[in-house]
Residue, then its C-alpha position, 0 to 999 in steps of 0.5 A: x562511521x562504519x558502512x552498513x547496508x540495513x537487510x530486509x526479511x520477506x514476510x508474504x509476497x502477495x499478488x503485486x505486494x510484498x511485506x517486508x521487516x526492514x532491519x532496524x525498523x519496528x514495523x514492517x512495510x508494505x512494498x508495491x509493485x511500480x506498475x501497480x503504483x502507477x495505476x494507483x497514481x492514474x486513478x488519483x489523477x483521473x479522479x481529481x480530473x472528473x472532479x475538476x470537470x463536475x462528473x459527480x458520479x464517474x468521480x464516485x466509481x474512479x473513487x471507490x475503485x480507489x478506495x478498494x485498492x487501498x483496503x486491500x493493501x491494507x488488508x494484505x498488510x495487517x494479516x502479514x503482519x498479525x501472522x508474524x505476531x507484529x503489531x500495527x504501527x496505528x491503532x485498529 
């Protein structure tokens, strides 16, 4: 057994997101800044609390904020990835 470190080429640093082809891996992947990360998780658990709690609308906002978040890595990644003439490992 030899002892490889797979590299990573840096497609597109976007804001608090990063495109990166993984050696060995047929499509790219989509790094995320810890902070943002964690915001993100904050957000999930903030809105299964106001579900929890019955605040129908504050879950809604918390929700779609969410669901904003997510499309714009999603977005971020299918560009990088048309532009580098690399397919989408799901179907659009």
């Amino acid at each position: 057994m030899t002892d490889h470190t797979p590299s990573a080429t840096l497609l597109a640093v976007l804001g608090n997101y990063s495109v990166v082809q993984v050696e060995g891996r047929r499509y790219p992947a989509l790094a995320v800044q810890g902070d943002t990360l964690k915001v993100l998780q904050e957000a999930v658990e903030g809105l299964a609390a106001e579900l929890d709690a019955g605040d129908v609308e504050d879950a809604k906002f918390s929700l779609a904020e969410i669901q904003e978040q997510i499309s714009s890595m999603l977005s971020a990644y299918e560009a990088v990835s048309r532009d580098a003439g690399l397919g989408l490992p799901y179907v659009r």
